[in-house]
C-alpha positions as a LaTeX table, in Angstrom:
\begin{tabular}{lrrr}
\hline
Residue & $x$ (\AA) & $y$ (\AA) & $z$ (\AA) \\
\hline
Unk1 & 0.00 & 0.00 & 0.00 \\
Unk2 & 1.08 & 3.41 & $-1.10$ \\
Unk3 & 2.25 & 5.48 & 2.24 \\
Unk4 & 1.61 & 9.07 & 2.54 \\
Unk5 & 3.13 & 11.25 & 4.63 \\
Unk6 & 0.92 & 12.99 & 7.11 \\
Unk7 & 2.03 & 16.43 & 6.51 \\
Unk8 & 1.01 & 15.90 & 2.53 \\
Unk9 & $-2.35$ & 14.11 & 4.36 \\
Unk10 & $-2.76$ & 17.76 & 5.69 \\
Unk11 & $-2.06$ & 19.84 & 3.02 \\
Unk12 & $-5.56$ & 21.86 & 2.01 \\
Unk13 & $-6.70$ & 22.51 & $-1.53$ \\
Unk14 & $-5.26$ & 25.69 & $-1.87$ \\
Unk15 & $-1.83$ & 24.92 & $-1.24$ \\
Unk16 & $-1.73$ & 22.30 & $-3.70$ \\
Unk17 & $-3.24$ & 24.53 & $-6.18$ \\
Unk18 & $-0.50$ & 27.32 & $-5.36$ \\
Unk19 & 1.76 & 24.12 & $-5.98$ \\
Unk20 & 0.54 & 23.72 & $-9.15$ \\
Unk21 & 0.14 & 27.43 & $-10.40$ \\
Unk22 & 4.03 & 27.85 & $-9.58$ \\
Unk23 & 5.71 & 24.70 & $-11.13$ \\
Unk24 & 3.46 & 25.09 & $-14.26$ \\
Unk25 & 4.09 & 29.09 & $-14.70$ \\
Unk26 & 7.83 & 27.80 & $-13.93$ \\
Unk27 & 8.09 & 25.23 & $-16.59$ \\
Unk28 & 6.09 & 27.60 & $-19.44$ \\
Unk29 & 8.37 & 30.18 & $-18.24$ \\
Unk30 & 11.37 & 27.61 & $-18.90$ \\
Unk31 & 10.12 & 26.61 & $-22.02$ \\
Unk32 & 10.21 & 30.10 & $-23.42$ \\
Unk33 & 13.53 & 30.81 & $-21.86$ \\
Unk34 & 15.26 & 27.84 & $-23.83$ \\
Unk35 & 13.41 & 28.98 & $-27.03$ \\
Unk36 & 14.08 & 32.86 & $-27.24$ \\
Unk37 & 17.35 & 32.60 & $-25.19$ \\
Unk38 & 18.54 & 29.51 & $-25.34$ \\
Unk39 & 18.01 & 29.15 & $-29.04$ \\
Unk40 & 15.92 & 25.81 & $-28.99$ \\
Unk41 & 13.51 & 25.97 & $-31.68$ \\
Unk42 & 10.42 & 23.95 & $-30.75$ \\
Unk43 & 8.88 & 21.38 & $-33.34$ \\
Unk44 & 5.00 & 21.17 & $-33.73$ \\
Unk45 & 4.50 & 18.81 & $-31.22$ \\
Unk46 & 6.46 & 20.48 & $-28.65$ \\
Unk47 & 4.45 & 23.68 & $-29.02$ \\
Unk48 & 1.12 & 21.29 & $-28.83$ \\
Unk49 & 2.37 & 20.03 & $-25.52$ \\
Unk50 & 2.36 & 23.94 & $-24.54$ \\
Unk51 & $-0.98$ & 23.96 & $-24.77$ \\
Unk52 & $-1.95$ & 22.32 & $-21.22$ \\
Unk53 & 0.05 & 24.73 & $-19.57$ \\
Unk54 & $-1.36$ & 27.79 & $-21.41$ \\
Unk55 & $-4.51$ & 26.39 & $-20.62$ \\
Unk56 & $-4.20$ & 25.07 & $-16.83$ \\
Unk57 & $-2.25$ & 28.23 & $-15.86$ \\
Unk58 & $-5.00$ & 30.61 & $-16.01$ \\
Unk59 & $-7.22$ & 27.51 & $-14.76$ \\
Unk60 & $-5.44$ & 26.69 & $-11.74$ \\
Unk61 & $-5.30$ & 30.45 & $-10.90$ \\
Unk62 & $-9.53$ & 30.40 & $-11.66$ \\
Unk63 & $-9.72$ & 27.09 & $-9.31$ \\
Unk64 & $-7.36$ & 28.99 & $-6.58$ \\
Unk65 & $-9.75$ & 31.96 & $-6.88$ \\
Unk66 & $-13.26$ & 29.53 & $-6.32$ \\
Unk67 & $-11.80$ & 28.08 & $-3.50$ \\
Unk68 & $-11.15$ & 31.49 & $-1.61$ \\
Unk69 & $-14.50$ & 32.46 & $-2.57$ \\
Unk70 & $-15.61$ & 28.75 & $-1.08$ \\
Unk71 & $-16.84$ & 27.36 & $-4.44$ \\
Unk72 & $-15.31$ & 24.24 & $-3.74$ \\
Unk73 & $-17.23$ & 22.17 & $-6.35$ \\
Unk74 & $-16.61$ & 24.24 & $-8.66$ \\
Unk75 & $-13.15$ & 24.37 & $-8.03$ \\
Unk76 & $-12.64$ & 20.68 & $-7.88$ \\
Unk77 & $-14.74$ & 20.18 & $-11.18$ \\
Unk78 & $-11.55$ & 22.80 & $-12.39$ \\
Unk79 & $-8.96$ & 20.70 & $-10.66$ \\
Unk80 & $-10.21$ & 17.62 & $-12.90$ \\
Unk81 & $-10.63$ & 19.49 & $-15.85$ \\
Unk82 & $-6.72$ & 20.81 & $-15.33$ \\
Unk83 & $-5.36$ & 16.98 & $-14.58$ \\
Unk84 & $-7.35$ & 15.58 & $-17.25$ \\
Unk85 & $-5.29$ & 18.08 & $-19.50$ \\
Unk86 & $-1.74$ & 17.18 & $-17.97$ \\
Unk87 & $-2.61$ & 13.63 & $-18.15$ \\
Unk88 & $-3.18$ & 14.03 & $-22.08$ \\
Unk89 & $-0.36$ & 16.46 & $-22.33$ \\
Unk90 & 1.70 & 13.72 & $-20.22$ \\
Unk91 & 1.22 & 10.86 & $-23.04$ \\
Unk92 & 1.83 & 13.77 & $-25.64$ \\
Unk93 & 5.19 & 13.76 & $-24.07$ \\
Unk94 & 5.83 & 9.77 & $-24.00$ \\
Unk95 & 4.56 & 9.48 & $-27.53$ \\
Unk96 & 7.60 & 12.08 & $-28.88$ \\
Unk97 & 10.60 & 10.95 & $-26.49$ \\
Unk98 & 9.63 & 7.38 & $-27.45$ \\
Unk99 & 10.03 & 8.52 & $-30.69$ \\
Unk100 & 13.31 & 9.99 & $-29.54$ \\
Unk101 & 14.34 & 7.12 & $-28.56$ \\
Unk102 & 13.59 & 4.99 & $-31.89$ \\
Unk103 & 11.17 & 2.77 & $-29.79$ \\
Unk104 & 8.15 & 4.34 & $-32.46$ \\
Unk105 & 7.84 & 6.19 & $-35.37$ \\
Unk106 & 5.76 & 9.38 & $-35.68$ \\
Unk107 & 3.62 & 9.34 & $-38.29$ \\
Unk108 & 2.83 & 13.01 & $-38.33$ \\
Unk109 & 4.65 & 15.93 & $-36.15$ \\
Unk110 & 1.47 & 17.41 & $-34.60$ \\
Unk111 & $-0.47$ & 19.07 & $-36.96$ \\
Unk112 & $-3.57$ & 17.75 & $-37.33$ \\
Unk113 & $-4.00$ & 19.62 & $-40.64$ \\
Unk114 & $-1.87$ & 20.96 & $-43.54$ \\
Unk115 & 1.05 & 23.70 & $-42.29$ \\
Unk116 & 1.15 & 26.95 & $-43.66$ \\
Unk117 & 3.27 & 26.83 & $-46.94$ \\
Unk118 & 6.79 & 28.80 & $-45.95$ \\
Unk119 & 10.47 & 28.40 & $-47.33$ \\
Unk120 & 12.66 & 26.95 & $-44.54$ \\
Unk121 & 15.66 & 28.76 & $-46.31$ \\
Unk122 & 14.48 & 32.13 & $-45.56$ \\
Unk123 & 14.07 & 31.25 & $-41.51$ \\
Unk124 & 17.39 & 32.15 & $-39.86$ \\
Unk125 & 18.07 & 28.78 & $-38.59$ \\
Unk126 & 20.51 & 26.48 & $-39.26$ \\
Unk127 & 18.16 & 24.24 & $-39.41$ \\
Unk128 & 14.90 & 23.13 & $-39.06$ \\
Unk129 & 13.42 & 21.02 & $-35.83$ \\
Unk130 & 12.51 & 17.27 & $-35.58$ \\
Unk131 & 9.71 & 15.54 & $-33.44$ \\
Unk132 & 11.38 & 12.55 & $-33.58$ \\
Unk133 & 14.89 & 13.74 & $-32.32$ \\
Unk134 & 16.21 & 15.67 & $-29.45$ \\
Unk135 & 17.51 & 18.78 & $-29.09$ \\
Unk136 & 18.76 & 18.53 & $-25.62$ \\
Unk137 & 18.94 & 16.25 & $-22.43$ \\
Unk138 & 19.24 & 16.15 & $-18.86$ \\
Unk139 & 20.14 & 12.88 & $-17.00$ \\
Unk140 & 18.82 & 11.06 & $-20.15$ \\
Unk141 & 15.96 & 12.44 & $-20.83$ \\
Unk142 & 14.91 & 15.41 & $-23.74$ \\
Unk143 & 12.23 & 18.04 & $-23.40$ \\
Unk144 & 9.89 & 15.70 & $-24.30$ \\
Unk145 & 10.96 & 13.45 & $-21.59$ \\
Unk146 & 10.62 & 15.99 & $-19.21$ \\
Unk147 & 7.85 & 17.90 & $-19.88$ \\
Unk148 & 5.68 & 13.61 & $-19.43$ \\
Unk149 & 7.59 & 13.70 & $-16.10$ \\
Unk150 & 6.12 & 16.88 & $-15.13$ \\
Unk151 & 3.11 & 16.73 & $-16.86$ \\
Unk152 & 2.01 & 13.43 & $-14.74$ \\
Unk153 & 3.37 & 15.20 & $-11.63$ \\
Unk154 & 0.87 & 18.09 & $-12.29$ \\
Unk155 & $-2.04$ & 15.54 & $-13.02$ \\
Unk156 & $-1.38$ & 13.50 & $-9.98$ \\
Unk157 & $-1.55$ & 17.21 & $-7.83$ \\
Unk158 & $-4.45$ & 18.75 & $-9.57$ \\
Unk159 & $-6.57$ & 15.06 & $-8.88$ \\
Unk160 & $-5.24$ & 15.51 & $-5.07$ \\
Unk161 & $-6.59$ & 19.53 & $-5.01$ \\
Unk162 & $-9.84$ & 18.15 & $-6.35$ \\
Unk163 & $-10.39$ & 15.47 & $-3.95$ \\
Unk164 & $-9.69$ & 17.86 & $-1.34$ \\
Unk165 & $-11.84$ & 19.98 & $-2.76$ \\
Unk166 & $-14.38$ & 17.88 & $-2.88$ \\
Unk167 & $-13.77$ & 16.73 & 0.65 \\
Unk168 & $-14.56$ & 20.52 & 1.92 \\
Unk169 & $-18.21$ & 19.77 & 1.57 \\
Unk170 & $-18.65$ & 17.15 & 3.72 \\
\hline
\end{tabular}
């Protein structure tokens, strides 16, 4: 059986959700960094795993503000919506670094539909990026790789701050 530590046991709704609002607006924040200062030019895909956090930012902040105002349904109906997202955006994140790691192939690199037409030679890149290969890693594992880790991490929280959400109303 999984053991949790009293002190986490304790931990309200809110402070979870704070959690969450800082180590997602930390990550985005990261993400950015490594693009526009860093250099790292994000493929399709990468930008599509983005989207949770562009999303769930502004969410977690909404689900942080129902609570103070002691709409804790509605808050833990957020809190779902939020992990539901991070739980996608988590398998968004396996799918590519398996891909990195030649365990798949991806079929497409994350558009749904056509791209924009655009000559590559008149971007000031060197050249262009690829879903399927990474651009950087940490202790083995790429963006990609990274942002699952996280991603999960942020689902398994925002389920917690919604079933102590949900708790509040007994």
């Amino acid at each position: 059986m999984l053991h949790v530590p009293s002190e986490l046991k304790q931990t309200s709704a809110d402070a979870i959700a704070a959690v969450l609002l800082a180590v997602a607006a930390a990550v985005i924040l990261a993400a950015l960094a490594f693009e526009h200062i860093g250099g790292y030019l994000p493929c399709p895909l990468c930008l599509q795993q983005r989207y949770a956090y562009y999303a769930g930012i502004p969410a977690l902040a909404g689900a942080l503000a129902l609570l103070r105002a002691r709409n804790a349904p509605a808050a833990a109906a957020v809190f779902l919506l939020v992990g539901t997202a991070f739980v996608i955006n988590a398998a968004l994140g396996i799918y590519q670094a398996g891909a990195e790691w030649k365990l798949w192939e991806i079929s497409s690199c994350g558009a749904s539909g056509p791209l924009p037409e655009f000559n590559i030679d008149k971007l000031n890149i060197g050249k262009a990026p690829v879903c399927g290969v990474a651009s950087w890693q940490f202790l083995g594992l790429s963006f990609a790789g990274w942002n699952a880790v996280v991603s999960a991490l942020l689902a398994l929280g925002a389920f917690a701050a919604a079933r102590k959400a949900w708790r509040r109303l007994r």
